[in-house]
C-alpha positions in Angstrom: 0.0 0.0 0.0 1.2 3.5 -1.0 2.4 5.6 1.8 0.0 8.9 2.9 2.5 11.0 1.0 3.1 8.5 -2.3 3.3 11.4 -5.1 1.4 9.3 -7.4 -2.0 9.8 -4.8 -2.1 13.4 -5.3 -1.4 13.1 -9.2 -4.1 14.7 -11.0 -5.3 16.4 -8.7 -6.9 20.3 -9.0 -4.1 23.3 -7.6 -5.1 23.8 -4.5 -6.6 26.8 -3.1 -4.7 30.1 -1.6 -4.7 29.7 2.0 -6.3 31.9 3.8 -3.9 33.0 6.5 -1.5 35.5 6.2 1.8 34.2 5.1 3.6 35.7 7.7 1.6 34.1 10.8 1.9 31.0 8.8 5.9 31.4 8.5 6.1 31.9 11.8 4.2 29.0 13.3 5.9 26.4 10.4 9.5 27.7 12.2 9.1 25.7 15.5 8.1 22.9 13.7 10.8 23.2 11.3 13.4 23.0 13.8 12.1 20.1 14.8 12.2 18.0 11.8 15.8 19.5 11.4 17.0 17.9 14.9 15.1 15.1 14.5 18.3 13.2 13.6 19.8 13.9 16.4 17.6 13.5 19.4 17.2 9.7 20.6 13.7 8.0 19.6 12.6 7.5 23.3 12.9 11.5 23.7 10.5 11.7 20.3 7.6 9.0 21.6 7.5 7.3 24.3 8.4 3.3 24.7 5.7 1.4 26.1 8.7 -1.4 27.2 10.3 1.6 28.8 6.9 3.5 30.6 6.5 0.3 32.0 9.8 -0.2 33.5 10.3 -3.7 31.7 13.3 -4.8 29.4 16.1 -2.5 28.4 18.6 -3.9 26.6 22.3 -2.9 28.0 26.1 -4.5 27.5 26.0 -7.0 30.6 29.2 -6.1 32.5 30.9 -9.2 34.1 30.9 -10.6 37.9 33.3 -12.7 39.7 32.0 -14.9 42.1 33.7 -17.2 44.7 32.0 -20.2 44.9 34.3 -21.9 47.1 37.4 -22.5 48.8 39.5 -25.8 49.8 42.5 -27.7 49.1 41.0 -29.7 46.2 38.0 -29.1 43.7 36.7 -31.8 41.3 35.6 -29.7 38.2 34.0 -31.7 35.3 32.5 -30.3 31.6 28.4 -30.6 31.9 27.0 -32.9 29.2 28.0 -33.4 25.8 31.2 -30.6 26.5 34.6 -30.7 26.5 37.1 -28.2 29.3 39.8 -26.1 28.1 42.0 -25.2 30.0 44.4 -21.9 30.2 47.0 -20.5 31.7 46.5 -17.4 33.4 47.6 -15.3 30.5 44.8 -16.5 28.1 47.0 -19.0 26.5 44.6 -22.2 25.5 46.7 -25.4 27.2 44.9 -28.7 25.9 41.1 -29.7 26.0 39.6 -32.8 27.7 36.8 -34.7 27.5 34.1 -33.7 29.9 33.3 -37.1 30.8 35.8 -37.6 33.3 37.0 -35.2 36.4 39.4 -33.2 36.2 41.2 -33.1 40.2 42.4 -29.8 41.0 44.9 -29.3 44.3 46.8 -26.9 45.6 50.6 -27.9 45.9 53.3 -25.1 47.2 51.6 -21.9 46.1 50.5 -23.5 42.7 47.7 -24.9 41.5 47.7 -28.7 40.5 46.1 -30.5 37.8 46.8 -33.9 36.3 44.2 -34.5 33.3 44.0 -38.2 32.6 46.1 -38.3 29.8 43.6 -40.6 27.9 41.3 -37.9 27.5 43.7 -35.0 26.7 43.5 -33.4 23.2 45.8 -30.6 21.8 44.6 -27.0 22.7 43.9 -26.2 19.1 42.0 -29.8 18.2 39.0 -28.2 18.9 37.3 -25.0 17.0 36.6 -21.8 18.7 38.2 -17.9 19.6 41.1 -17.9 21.2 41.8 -15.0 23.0 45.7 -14.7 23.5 45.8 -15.8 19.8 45.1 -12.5 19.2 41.9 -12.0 15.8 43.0 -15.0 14.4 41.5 -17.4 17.1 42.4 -20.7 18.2 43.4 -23.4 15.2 43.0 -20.8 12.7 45.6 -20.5 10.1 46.7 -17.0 9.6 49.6 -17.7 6.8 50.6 -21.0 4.1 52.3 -23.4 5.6 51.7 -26.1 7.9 50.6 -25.1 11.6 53.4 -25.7 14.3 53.2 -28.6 16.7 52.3 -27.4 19.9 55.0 -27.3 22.4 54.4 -30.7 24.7 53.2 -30.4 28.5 54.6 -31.7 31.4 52.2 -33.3 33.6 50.8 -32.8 36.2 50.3 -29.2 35.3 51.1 -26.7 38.2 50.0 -22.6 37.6 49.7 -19.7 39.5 46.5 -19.5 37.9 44.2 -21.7 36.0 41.0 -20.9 33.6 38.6 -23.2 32.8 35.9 -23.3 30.2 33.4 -25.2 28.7 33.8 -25.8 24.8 30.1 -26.8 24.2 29.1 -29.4 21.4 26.6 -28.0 18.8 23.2 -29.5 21.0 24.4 -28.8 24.0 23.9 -26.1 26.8 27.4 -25.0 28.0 28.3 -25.4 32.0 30.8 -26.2 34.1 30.4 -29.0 36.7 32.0 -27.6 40.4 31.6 -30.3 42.6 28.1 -31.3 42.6 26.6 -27.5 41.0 26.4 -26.7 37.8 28.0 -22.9 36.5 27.8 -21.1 33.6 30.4 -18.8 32.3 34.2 -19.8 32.9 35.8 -20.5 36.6 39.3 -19.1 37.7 41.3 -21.3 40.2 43.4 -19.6 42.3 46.0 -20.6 45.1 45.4 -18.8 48.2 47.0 -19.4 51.8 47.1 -23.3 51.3 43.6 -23.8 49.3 42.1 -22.9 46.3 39.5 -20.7 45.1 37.0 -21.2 42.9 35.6 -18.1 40.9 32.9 -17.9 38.4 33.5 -15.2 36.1 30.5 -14.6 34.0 28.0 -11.8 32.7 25.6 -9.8 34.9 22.7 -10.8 33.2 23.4 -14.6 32.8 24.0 -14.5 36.6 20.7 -13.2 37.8 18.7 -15.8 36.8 20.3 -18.1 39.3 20.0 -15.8 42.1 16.6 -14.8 41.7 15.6 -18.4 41.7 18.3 -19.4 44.8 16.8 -16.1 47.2 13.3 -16.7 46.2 10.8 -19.7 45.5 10.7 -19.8 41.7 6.4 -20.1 42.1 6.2 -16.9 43.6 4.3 -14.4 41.4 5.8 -13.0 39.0 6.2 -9.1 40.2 7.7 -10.4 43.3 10.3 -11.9 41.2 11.0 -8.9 38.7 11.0 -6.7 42.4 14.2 -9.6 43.4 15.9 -9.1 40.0 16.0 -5.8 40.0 17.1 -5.3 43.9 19.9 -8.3 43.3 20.9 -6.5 39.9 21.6 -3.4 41.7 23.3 -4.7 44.8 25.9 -6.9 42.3 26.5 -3.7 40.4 27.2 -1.5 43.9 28.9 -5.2 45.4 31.6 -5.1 42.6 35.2 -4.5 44.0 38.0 -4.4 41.0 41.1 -4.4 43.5 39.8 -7.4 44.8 40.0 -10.6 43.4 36.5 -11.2 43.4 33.2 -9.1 43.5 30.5 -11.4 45.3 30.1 -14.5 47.2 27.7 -17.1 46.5 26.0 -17.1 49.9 23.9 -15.0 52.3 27.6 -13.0 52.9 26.2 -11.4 49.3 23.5 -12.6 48.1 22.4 -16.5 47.1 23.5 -18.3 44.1 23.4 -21.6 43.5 24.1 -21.9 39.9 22.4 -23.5 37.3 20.1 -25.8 38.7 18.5 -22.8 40.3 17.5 -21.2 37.4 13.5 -21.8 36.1 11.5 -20.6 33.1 10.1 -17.9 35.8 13.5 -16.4 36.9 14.5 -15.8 33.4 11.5 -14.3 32.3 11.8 -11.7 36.1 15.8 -11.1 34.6 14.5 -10.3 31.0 11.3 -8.7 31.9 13.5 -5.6 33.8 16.9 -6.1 32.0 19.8 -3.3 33.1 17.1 -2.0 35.3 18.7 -0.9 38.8 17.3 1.3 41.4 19.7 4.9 41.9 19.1 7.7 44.6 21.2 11.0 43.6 22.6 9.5 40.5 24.3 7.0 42.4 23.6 3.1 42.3 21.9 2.5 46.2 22.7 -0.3 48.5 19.5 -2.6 47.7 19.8 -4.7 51.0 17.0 -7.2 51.2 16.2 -9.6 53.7 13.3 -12.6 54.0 10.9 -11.2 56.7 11.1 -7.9 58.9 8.1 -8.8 61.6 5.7 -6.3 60.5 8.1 -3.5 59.8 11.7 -2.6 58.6 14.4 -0.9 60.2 16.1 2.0 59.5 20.0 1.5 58.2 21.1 4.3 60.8 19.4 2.2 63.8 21.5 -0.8 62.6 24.3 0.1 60.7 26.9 3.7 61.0 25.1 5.5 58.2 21.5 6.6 57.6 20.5 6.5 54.3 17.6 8.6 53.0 16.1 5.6 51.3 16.7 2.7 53.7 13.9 3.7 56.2 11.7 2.1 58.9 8.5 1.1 56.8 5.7 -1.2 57.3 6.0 -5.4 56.1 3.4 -6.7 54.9 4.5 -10.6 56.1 2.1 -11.8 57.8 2.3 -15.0 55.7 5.5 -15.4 56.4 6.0 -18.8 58.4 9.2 -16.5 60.5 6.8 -13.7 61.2 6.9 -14.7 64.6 9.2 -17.4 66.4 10.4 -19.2 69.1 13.9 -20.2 70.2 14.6 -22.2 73.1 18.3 -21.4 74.7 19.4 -25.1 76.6 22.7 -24.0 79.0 24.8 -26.1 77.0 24.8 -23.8 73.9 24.1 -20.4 76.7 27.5 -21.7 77.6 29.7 -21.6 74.6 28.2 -18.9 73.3 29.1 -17.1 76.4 32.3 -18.9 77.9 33.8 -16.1 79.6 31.0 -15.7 81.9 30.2 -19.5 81.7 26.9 -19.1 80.2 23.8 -17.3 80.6 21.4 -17.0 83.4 19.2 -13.7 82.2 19.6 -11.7 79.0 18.3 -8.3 79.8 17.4 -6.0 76.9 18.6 -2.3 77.6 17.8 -0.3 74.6 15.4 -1.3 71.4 15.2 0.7 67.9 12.5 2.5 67.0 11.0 -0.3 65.8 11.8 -2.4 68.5 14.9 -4.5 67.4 17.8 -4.9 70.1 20.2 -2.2 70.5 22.0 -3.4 73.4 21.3 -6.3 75.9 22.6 -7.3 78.8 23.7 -11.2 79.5 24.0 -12.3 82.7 25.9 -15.3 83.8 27.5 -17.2 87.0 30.9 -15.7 86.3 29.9 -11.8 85.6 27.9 -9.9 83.1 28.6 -8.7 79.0 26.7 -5.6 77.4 26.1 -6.8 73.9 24.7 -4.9 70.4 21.5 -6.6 69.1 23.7 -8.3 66.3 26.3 -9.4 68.2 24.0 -11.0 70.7 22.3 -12.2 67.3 25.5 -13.9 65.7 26.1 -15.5 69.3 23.0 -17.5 69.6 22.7 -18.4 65.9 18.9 -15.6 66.3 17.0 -15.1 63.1 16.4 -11.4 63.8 17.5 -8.9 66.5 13.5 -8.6 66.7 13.9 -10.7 70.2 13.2 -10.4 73.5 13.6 -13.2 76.0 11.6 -15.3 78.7 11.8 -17.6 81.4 9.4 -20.5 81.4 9.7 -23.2 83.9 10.8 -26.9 83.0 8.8 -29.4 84.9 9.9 -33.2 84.7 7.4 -35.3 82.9 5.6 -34.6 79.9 4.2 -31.3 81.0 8.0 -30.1 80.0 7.8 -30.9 76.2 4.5 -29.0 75.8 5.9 -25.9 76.4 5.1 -23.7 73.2 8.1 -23.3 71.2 10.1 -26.6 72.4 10.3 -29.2 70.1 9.5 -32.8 71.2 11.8 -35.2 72.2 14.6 -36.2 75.2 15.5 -33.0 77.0 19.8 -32.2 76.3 21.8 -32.7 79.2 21.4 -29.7 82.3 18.2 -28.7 80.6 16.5 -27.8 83.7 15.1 -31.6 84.8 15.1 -32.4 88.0 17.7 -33.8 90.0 17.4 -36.3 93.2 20.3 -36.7 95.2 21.4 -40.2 96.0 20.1 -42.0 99.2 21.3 -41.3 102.6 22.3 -43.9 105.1 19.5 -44.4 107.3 21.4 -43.9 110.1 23.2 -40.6 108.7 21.7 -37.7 110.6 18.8 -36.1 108.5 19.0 -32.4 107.9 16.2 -30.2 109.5 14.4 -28.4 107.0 14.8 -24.6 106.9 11.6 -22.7 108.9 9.6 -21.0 106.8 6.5 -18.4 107.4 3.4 -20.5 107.8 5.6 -23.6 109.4 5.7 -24.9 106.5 9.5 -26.0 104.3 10.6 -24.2 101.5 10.3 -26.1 98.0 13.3 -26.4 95.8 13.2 -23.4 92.9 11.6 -24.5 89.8 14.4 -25.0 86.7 13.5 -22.6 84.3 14.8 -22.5 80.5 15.1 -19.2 78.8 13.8 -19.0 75.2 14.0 -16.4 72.6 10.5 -15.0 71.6 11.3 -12.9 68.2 9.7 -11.7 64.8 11.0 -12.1 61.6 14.1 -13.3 60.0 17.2 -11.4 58.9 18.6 -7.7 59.6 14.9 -6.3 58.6 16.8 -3.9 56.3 15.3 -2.6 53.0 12.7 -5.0 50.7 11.3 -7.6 52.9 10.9 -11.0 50.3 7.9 -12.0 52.4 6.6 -8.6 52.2 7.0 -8.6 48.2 5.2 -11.8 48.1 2.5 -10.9 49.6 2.2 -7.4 47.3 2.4 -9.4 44.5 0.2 -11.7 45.3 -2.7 -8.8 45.2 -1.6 -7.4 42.1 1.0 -4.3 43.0 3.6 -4.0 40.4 7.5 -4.5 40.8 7.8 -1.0 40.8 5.5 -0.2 43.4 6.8 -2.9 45.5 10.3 -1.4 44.7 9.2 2.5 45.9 8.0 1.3 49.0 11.0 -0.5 50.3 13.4 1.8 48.9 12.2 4.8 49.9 12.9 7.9 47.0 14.6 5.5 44.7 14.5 5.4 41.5 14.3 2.6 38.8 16.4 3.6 35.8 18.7 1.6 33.5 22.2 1.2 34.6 23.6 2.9 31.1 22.6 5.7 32.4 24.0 6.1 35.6 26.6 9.0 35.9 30.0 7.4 35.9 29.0 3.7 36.1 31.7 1.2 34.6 30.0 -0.9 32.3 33.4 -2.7 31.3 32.9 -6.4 29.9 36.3 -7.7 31.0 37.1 -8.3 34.1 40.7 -6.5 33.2 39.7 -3.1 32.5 37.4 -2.3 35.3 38.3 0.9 37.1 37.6 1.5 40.6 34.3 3.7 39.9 32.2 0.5 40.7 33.4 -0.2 44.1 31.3 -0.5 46.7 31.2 3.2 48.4 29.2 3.0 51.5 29.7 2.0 55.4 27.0 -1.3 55.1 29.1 -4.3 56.8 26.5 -7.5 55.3 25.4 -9.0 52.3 22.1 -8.6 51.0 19.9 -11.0 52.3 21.1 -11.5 55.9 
């Protein structure tokens, strides 16, 4: 179909008539107008109508910088190709070394400051046997003839190799989804092994984007609705982005220390739709990437950073949870003296814990712990990390321990034989008969005082983790009546604002882990990871 302005419509047609303005009103209105068509050109289609992708705050495309994870640490790491792949392995310049088959492990140990591998040697093919870029082959790539002349024998290897540093990574057959094996997880993207003080570590160095769908699916249950999902993707997008650290050698753990990420087999048809639905979103406050701290239940309401943390920031504020589906909402904890006793040795354990101060919101701020051998004064999270609490959202009871079965129906204990010095009642042994018998102490009334009850002291809290920024339970339950990932984002993160990351002011957005500079280090005084 001809366009609306196809000469060949208006062929034929009558001259049409003078118009009736005056030519100089109609100069001057066509003048705007014509400076607009002129910088057309140059101004960027989303400034000249709107995106619908974009209004809605779903995908943006962006580069998709790279993360290094550590995944673990030890003195010896099985790695093994996933599926129908082979591993190739380099040297910590780039240089390809040989490729095995990934049907057998490859054993990896560290061995004075180096690390170890010994490939079976039945499996070993020549680094260029197999197609596919080489990166310290410079354009050329890896078995790629650049001149005439027969290729050069690759210099041999003496086995077992031993590096300062070893890459490894997947070289994927043509139905087959690349992965590395690490112990008994699957990874995408490459691993570095490095030797450090007597073990090895274990990094995953992949892209942004190929990361998050693992960690969305690892922090939350992959069932969840989907807005609650887009809300995690966006908040663990963000906090990778603020977590990166380029002096370092490595950005993020894979546990609660950052934020959860169990590789591949966490990854669902959900998660990657919640990744892709809000790709290169992040959440900013002042042109800056914020610290999206997120945590799985806050008890009915978040704290404020300043009330937990050194610094106050303007977005991390005390706001109502909406959890009350949460199953940690509220808890009990029962305290038995042996574990009141190594968590407090140096006052031999724990008779009373007296809270002193409490947040605004009602979170420990100090507590006192009383014991047989002297007292301690305690912060809320230290007395947290010291009896293993879900939240500093505590206080603490005494509830008598009777013996019988009266004792395991106490509310919070969990059936079963009482531990050792638990409270249960004691009889001495028998007394000759003709030992003198002690007279019992008098009493108002006449009557002999009874023995003191044994008491056990339990931990009665709310919610589970710092209670810091988006509460997971909370989003879940937003979700679940229809609020948007944005919404659920602006309520948690007070003031924020959901942008892509390409346009944050002075953002790396490096792909290679090399040429990171340090304006993507982490900037702010927040000691924990994300979720705890």
């Amino acid at each position: 179909m001809p366009s609306q302005r196809d000469p060949r419509r208006h062929a034929g047609r009558p001259a049409a008539k003078a118009w009736p303005w005056p030519l100089g009103r109609v100069a001057a209105l066509a003048a705007p107008l014509a400076g607009l068509a002129l910088l057309a050109p140059l101004v960027p289609p989303v400034l000249l109508a709107p995106d619908p992708a974009r209004a809605a705050g779903r995908r943006v495309e962006a580069p998709s910088p790279e993360l290094r994870v550590l995944l673990q640490e030890g003195p010896a790491l099985t790695v093994r190709a996933a599926g129908a792949t082979r591993l190739r392995l380099r040297d910590g310049r780039g240089k390809a070394l040989l490729v095995i088959s990934g049907e057998r492990p490859l054993r990896l140990r560290w061995r004075a400051g180096l690390v170890e591998a010994e490939p079976d040697p039945v499996v070993v093919a020549a680094a260029a046997a197999l197609p596919g870029p080489d990166p310290a082959a410079g354009a050329a790539g890896a078995g790629e003839r650049t001149g005439a002349g027969p290729s050069p024998e690759p210099e041999p290897l003496q086995m077992p190799l031993r590096l300062s540093e070893l890459w490894l990574e997947s070289v994927p057959a043509a139905d087959s989804d690349p992965a590395l094996w690490l112990q008994k997880r699957r990874y995408r993207g490459r691993l570095q092994i490095r030797p450090v003080n007597e073990q090895l570590q274990a990094i995953n160095v992949l892209p942004l984007e190929t990361y998050l769908p693992s960690v969305v699916g690892s922090e939350m249950p992959a069932s969840w609705p989907l807005e609650a999902l887009r809300a995690q993707a966006v908040a663990a997008r963000t906090y990778a982005l603020k977590g990166r650290k380029p002096g370092a050698a490595y950005d993020l753990k894979a546990t609660v220390a950052s934020q959860m990420y169990k590789g591949l087999e966490a990854e669902t048809a959900s998660t990657r739709a919640a990744v892709a639905d809000t790709r290169g979103l992040v959440l900013t406050y002042g042109d800056s990437l914020i610290d999206a701290v997120f945590h799985s239940s806050a008890g009915g309401v978040t704290e404020s950073s300043g009330d937990l943390w050194p610094r106050q920031l303007p977005y991390l504020v005390s706001v109502p949870d909406f959890d009350q589906t949460s199953p940690v909402r509220e808890w009990r904890q029962p305290l038995d003296p042996a574990q009141l006793r190594q968590a407090f040795a140096e006052i031999g354990g724990a008779a009373a814990i007296q809270v002193l101060a409490t947040t605004p919101s009602g979170r420990v701020r100090q507590a006192r712990v009383v014991g047989p051998a002297g007292q301690l004064v305690l912060t809320g999270p230290q007395l947290r990390t010291r009896l293993g609490l879900k939240s500093t959202f505590v206080r603490f009871e005494l509830q008598p321990l009777l013996p019988g079965p009266t004792a395991l129906s106490l509310p919070g204990l969990e059936a079963g034989p009482l531990p050792a010095g638990a409270g249960a009642l004691t009889l001495p042994a028998q007394a000759p008969l003709d030992a003198p018998q002690p007279l019992p102490l008098p009493v108002a009334g006449g009557m002999p005082a009874a023995p003191p009850a044994p008491q056990l002291l339990v931990a009665v809290g709310r919610g589970f983790g710092h209670g810091v920024g988006m509460s997971q339970w909370g989003a879940f339950a937003m979700a679940s009546r229809g609020t948007g990932f944005e919404q659920i984002l602006r309520h948690y993160y007070r003031g924020a604002r959901l942008q892509p990351y390409t346009e944050v002011p002075g953002l790396a957005l490096a792909t290679g882990v090399e040429s990171r500079d340090d304006s993507g280090s982490t900037a702010t005084a927040l000691p924990v990871g994300g979720r705890r």
